[in-house]
TIVO-2410 file (N, C-alpha, C; in nm, 3 decimals):
# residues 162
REC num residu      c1      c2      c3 atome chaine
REC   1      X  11.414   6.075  11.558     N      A
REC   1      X  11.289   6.081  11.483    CA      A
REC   1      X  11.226   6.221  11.493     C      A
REC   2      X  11.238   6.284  11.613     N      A
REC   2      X  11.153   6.392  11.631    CA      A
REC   2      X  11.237   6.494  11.534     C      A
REC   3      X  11.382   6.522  11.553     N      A
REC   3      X  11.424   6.620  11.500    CA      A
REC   3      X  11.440   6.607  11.321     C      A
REC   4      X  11.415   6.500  11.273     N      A
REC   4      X  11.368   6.460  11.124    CA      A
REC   4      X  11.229   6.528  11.094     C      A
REC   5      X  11.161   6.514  11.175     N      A
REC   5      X  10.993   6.517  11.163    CA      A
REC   5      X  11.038   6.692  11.158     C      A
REC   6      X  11.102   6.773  11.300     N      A
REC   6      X  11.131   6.912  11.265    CA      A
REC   6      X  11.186   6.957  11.144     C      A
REC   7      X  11.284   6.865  11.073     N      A
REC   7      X  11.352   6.882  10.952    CA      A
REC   7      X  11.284   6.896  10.841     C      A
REC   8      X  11.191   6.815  10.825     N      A
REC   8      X  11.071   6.824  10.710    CA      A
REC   8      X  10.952   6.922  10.739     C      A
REC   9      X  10.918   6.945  10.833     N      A
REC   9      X  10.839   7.056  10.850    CA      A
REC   9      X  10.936   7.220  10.827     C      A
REC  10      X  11.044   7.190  10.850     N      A
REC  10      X  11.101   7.321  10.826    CA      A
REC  10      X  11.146   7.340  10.667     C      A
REC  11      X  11.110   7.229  10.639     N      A
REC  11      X  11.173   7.242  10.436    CA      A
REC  11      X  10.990   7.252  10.410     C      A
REC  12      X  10.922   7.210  10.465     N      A
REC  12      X  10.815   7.248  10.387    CA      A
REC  12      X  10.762   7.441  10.426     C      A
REC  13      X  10.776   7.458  10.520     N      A
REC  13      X  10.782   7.570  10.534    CA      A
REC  13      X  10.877   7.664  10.426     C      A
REC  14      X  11.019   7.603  10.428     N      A
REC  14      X  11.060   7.675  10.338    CA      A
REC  14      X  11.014   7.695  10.192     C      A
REC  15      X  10.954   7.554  10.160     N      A
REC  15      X  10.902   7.601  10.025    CA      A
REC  15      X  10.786   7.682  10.040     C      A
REC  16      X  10.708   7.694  10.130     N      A
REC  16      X  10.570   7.787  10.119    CA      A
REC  16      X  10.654   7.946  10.100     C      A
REC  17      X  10.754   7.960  10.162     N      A
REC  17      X  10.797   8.090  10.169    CA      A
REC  17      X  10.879   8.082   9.996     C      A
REC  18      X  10.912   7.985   9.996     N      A
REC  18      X  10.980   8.035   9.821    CA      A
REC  18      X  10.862   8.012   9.703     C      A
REC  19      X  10.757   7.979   9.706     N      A
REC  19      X  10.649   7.991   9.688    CA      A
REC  19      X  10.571   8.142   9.702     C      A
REC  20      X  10.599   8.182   9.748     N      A
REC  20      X  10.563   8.374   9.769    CA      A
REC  20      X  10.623   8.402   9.702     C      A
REC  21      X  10.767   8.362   9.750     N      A
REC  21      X  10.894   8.498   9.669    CA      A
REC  21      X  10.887   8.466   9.471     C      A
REC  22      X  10.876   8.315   9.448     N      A
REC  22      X  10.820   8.323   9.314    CA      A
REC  22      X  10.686   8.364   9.260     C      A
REC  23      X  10.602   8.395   9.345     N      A
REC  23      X  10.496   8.430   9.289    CA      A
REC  23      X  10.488   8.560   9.302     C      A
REC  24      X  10.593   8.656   9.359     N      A
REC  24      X  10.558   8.789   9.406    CA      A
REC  24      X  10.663   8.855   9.257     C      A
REC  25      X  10.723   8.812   9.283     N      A
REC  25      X  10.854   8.795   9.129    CA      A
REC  25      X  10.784   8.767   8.998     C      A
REC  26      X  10.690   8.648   8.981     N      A
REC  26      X  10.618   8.657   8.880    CA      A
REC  26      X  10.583   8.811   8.814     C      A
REC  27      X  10.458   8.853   8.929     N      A
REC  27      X  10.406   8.959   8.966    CA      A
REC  27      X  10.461   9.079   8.904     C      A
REC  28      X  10.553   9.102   8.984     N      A
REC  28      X  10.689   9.186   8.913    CA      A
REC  28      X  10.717   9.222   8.819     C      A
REC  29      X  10.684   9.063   8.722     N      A
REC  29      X  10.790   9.095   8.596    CA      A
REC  29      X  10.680   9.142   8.519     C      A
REC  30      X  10.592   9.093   8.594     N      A
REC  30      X  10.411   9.084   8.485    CA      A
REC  30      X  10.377   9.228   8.463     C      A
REC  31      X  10.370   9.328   8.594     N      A
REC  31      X  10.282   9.409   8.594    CA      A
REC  31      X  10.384   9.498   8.720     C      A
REC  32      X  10.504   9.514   8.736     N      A
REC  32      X  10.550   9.587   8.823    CA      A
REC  32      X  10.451   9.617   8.975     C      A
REC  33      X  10.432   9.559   9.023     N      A
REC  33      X  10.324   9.554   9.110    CA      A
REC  33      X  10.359   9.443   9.223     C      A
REC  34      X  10.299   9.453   9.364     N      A
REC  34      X  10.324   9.376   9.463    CA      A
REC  34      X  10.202   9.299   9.473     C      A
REC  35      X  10.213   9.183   9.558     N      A
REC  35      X  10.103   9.156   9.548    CA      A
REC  35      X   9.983   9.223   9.634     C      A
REC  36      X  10.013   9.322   9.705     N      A
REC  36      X   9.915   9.396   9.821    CA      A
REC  36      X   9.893   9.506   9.720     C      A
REC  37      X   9.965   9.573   9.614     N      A
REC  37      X   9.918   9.647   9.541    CA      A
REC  37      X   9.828   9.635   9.436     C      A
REC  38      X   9.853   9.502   9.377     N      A
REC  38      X   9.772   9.437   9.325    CA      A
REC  38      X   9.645   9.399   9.372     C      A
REC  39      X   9.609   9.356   9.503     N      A
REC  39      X   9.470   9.325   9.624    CA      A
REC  39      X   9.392   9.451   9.559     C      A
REC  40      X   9.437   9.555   9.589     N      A
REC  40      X   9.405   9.661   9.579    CA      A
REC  40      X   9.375   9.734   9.502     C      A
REC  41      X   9.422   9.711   9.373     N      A
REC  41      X   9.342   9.810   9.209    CA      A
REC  41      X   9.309   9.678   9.174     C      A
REC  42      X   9.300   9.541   9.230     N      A
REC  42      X   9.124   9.492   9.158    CA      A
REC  42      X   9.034   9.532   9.250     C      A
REC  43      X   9.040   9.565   9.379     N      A
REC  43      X   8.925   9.555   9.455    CA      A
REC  43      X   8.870   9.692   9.437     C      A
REC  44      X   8.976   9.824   9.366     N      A
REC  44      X   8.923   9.937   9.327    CA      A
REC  44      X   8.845   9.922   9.172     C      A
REC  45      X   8.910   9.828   9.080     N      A
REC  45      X   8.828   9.806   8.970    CA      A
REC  45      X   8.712   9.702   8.999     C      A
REC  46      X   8.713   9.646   9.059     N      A
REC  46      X   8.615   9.514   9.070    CA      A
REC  46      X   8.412   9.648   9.141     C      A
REC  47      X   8.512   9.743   9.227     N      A
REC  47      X   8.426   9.823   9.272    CA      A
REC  47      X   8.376   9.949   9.174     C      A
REC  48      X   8.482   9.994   9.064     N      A
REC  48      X   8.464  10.104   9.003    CA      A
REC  48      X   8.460  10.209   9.054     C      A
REC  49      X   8.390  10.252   9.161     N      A
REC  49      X   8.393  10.396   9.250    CA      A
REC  49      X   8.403  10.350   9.403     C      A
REC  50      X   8.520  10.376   9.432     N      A
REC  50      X   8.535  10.326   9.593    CA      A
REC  50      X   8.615  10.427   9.667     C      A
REC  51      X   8.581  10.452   9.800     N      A
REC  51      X   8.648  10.501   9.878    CA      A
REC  51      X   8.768  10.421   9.929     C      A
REC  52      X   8.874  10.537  10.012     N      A
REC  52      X   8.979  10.423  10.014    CA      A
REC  52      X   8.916  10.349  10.160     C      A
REC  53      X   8.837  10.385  10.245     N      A
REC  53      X   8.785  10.303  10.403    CA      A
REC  53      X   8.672  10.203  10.323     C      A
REC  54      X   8.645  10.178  10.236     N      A
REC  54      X   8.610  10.095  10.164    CA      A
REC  54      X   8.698   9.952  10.097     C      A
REC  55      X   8.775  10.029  10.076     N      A
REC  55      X   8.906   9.951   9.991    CA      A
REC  55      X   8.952   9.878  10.122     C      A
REC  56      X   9.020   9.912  10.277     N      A
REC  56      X   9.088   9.915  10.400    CA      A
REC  56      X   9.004   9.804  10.445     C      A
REC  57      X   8.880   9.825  10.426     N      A
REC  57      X   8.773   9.730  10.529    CA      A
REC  57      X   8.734   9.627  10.421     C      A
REC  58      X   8.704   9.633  10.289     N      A
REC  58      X   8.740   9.515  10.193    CA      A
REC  58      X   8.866   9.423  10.266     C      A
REC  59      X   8.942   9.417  10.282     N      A
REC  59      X   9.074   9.415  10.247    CA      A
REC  59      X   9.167   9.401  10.385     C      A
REC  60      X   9.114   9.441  10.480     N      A
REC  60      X   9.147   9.400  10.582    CA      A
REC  60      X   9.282   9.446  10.659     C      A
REC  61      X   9.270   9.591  10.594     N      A
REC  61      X   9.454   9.669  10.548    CA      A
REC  61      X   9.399   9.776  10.626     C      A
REC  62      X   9.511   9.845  10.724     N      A
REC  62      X   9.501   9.971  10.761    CA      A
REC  62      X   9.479  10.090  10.652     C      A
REC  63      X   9.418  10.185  10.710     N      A
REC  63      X   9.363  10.310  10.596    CA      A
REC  63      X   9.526  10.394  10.552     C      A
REC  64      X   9.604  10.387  10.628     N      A
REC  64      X   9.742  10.430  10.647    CA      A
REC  64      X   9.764  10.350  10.531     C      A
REC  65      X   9.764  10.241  10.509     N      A
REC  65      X   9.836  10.120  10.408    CA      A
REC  65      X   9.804  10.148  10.299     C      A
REC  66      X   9.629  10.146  10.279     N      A
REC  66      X   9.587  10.232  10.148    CA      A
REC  66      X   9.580  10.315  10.118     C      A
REC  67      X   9.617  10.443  10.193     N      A
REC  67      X   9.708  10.552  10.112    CA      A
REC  67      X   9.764  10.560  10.049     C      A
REC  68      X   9.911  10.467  10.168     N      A
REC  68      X  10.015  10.463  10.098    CA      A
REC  68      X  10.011  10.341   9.930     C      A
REC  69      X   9.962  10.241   9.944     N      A
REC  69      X   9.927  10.163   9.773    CA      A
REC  69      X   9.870  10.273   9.718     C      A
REC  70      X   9.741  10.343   9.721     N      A
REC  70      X   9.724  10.410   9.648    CA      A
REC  70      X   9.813  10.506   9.589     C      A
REC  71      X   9.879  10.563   9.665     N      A
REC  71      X   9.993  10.702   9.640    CA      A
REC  71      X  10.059  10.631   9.538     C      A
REC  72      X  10.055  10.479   9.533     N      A
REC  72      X  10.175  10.435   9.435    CA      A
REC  72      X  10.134  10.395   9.297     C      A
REC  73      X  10.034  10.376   9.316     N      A
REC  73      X   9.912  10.307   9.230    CA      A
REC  73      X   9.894  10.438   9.133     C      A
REC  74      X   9.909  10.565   9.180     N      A
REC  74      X   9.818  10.640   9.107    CA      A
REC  74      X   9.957  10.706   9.028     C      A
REC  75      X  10.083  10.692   9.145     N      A
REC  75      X  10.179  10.732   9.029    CA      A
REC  75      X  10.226  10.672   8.947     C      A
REC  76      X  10.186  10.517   8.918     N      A
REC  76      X  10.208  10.480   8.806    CA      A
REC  76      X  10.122  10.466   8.696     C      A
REC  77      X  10.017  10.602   8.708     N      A
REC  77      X   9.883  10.603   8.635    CA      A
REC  77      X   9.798  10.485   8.624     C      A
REC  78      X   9.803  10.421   8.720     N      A
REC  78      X   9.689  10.302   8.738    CA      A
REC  78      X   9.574  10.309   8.790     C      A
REC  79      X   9.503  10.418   8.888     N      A
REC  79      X   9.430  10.432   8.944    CA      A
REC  79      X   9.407  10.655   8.962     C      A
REC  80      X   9.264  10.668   8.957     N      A
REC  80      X   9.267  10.833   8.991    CA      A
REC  80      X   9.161  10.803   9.142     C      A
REC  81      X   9.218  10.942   9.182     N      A
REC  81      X   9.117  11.016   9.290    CA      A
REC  81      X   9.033  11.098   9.217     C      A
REC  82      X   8.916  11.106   9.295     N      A
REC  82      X   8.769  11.211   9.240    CA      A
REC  82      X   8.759  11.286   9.412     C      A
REC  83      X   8.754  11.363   9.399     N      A
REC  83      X   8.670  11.409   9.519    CA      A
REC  83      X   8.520  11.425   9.518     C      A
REC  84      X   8.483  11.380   9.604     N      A
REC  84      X   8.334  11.342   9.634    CA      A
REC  84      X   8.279  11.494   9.652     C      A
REC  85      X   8.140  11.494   9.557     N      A
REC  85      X   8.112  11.579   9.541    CA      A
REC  85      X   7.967  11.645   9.636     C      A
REC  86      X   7.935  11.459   9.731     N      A
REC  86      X   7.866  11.492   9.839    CA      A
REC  86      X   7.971  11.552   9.943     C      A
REC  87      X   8.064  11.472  10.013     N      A
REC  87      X   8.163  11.534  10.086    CA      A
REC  87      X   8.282  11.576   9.983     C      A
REC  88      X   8.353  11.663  10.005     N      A
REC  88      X   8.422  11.725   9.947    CA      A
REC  88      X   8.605  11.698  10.073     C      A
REC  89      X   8.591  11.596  10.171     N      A
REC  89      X   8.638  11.579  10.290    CA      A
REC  89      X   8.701  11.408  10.188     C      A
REC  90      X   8.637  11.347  10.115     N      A
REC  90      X   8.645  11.184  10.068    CA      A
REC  90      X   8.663  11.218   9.956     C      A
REC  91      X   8.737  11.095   9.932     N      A
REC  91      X   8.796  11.098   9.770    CA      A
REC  91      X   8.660  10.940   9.713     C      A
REC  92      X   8.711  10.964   9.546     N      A
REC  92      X   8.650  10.796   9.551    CA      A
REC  92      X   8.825  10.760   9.412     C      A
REC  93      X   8.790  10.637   9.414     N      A
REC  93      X   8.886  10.563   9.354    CA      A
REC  93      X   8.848  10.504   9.265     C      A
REC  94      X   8.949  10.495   9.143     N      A
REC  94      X   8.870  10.469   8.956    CA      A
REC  94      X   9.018  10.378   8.919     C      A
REC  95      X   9.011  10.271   8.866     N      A
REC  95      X   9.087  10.205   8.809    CA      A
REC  95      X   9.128  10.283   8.650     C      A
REC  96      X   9.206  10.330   8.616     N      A
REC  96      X   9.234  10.374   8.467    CA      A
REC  96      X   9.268  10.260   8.374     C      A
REC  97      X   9.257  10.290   8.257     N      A
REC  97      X   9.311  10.199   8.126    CA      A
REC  97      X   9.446  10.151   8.136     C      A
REC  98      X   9.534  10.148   8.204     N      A
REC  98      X   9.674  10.121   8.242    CA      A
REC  98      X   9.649  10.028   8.370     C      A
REC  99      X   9.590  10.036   8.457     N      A
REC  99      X   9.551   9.972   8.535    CA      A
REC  99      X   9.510   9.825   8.514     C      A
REC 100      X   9.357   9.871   8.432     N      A
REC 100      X   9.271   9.745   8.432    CA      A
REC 100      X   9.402   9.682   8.321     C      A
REC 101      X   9.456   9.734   8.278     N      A
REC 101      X   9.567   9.619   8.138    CA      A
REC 101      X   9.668   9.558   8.206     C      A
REC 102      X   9.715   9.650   8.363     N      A
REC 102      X   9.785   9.544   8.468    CA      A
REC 102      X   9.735   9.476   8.544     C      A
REC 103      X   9.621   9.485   8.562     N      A
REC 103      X   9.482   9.322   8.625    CA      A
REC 103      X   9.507   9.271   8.515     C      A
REC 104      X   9.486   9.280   8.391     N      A
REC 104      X   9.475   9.154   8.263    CA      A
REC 104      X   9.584   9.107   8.296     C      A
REC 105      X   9.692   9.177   8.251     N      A
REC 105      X   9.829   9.104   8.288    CA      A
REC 105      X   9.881   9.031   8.361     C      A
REC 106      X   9.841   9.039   8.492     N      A
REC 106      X   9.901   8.967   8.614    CA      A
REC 106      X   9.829   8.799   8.617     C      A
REC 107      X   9.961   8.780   8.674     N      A
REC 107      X   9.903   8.586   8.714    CA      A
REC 107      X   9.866   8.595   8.811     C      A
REC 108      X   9.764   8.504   8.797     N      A
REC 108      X   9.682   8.458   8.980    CA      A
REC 108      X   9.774   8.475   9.076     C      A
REC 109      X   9.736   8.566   9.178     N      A
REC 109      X   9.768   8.553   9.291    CA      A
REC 109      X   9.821   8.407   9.387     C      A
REC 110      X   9.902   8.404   9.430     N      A
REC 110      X   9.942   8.273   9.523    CA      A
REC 110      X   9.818   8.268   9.624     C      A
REC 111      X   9.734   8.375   9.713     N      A
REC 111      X   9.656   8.346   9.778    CA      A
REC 111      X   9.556   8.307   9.702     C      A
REC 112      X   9.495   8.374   9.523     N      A
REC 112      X   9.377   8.308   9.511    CA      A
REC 112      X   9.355   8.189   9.447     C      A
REC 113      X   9.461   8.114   9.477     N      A
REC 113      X   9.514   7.967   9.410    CA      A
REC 113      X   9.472   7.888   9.537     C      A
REC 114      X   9.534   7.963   9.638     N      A
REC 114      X   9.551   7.874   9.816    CA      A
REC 114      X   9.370   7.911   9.841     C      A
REC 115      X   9.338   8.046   9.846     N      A
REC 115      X   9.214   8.017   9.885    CA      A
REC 115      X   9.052   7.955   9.805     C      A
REC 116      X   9.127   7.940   9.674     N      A
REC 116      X   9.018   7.842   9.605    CA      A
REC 116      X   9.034   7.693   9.622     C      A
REC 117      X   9.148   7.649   9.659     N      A
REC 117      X   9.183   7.521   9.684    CA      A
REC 117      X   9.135   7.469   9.841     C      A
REC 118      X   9.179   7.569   9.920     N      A
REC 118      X   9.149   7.563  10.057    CA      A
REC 118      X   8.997   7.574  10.117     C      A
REC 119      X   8.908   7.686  10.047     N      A
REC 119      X   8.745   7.617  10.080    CA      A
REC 119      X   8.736   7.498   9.993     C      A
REC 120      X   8.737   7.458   9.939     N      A
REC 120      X   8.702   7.300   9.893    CA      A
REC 120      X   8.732   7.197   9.992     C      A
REC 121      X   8.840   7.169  10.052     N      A
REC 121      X   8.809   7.109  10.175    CA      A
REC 121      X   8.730   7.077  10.292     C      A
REC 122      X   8.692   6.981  10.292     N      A
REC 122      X   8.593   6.977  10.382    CA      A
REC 122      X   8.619   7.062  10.521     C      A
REC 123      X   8.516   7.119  10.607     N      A
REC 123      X   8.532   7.175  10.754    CA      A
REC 123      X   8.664   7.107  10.837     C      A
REC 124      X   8.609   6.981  10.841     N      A
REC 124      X   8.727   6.985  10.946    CA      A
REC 124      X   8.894   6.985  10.903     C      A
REC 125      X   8.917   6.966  10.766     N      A
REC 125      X   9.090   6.978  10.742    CA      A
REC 125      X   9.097   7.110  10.740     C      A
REC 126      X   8.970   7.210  10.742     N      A
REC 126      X   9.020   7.342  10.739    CA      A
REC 126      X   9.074   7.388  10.881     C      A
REC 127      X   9.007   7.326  10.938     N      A
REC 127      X   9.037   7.359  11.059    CA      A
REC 127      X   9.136   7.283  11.152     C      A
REC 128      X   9.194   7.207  11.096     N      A
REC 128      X   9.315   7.128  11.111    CA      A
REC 128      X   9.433   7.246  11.081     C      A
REC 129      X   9.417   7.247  10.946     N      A
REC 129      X   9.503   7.336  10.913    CA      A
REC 129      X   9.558   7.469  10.966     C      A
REC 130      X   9.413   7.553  11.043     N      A
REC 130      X   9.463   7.644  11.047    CA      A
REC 130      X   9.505   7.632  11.194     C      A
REC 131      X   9.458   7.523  11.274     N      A
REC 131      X   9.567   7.539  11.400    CA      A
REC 131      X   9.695   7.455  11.390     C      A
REC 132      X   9.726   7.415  11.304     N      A
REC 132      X   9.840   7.422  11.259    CA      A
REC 132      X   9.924   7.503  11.252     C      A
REC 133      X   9.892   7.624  11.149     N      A
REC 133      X   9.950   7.720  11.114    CA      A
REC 133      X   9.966   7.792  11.272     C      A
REC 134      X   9.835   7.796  11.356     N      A
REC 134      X   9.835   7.893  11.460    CA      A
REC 134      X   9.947   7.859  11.504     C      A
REC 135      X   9.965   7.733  11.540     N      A
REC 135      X  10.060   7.674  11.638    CA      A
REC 135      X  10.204   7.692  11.584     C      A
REC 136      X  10.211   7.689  11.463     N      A
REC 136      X  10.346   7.708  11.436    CA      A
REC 136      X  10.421   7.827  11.413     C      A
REC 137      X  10.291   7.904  11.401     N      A
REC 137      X  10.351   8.085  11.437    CA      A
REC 137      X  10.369   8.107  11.575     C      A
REC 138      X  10.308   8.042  11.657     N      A
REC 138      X  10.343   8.040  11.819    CA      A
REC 138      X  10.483   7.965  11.836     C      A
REC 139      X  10.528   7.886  11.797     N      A
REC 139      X  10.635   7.805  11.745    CA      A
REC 139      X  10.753   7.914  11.722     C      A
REC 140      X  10.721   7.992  11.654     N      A
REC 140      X  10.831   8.086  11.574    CA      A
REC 140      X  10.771   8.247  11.648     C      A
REC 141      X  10.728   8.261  11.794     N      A
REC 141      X  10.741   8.334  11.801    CA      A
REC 141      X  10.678   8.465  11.753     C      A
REC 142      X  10.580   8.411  11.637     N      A
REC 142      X  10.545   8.500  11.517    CA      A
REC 142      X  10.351   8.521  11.554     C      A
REC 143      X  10.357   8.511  11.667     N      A
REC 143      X  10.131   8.477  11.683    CA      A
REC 143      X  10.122   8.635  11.698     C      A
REC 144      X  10.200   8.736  11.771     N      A
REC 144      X  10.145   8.894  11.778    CA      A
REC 144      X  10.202   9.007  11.647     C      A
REC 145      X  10.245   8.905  11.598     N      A
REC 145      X  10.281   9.027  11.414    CA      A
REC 145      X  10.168   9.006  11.387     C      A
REC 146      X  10.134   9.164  11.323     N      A
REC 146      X   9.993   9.153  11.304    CA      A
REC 146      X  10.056   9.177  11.103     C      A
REC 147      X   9.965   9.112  11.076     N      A
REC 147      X   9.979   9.056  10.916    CA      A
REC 147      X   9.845   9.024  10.839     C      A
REC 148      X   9.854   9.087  10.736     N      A
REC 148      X   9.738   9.072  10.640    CA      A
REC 148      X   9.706   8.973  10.575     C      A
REC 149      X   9.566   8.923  10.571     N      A
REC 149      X   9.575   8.789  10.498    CA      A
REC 149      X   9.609   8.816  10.333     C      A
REC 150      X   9.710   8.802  10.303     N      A
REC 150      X   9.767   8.746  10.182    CA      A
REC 150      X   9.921   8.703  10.169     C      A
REC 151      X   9.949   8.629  10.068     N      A
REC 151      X  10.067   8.587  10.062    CA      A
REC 151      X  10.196   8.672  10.002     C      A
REC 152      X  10.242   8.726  10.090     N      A
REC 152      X  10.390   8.811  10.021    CA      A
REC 152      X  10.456   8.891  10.126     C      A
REC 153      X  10.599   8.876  10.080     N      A
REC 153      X  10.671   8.907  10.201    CA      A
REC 153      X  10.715   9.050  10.193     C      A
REC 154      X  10.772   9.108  10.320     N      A
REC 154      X  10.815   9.234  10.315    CA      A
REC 154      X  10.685   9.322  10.321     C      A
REC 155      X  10.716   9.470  10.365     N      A
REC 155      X  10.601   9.542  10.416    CA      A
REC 155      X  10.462   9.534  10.290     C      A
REC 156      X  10.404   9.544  10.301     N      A
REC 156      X  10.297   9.596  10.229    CA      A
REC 156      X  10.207   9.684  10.176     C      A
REC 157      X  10.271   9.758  10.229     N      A
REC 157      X  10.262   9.917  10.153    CA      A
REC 157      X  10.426   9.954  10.125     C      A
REC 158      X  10.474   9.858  10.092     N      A
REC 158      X  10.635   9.938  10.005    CA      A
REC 158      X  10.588   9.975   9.873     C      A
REC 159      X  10.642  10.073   9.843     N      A
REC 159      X  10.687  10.137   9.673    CA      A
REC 159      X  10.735  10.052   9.544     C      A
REC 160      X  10.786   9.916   9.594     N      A
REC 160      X  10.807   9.872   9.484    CA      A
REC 160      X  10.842   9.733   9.529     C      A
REC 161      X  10.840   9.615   9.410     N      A
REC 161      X  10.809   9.451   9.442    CA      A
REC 161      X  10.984   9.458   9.495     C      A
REC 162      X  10.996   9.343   9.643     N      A
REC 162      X  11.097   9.321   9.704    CA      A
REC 162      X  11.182   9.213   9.592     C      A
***
């Protein structure tokens, strides 16, 4: 019984993970874009003029990370730098017309599907849930990877959808 009960928890796991990889693939085909790159030129368009320690602390991403999205972002003419004309030390960040037409483009995110579904639950299944999850990344070994809240696999500041 027990190792059945492990058997179905490990196929449901597997679908959460093929559940990313199709939604990151969607993504892909939509708008050449990851989904951490994507986090990232809406939260620069949603802001219009943003710094990138703005974007990092939105977002919950090392400043290293949003460099590197940005660096990628901007070479695919989706996003410009301004240098700040109070500091001349800070950039700010502008979504371009190529950009905002790859926000139109793209399908919902897998996280903002999970996290509109997931506050609707009452307090306590949320909190069911997430020591669940705790426990089963302790399970796998996986509780000190440090990981960004969103759904998609492979680094997150890579150059291009895995």
């Amino acid at each position: 019984m027990t190792s059945q009960i492990a058997s179905l928890t490990l196929r449901a796991l597997r679908r959460v993970l093929r559940a990313t990889e199709i939604g990151s693939r969607q993504l892909a085909t939509a708008t050449g874009l990851t989904p951490s790159q994507l986090l990232v030129l809406r939260e620069i368009d949603i802001r219009q003029s943003a710094t990138p320690g703005t974007i990092a602390q939105a977002l919950q991403f090392s400043q290293a990370t949003i460099t590197t999205i940005v660096d990628r972002l901007e070479s695919l003419g989706f996003v410009q730098r301004q240098r700040s004309e109070k500091d001349k030390r800070q950039f700010h960040l502008s979504a371009l017309p190529a950009g905002k037409a790859a926000i139109a483009d793209a399908p919902d995110p897998l996280q903002t599907t999970f996290t509109d579904r997931f506050v609707a639950l009452p307090p306590w299944e949320q909190a069911m849930i997430l020591a669940a999850v705790e426990r089963l990344a302790t399970l796998m070994d996986a509780q000190n990877i440090d990981a960004a809240p969103l759904l998609d696999s492979g680094l997150i500041d890579r150059s291009a959808p895995a």
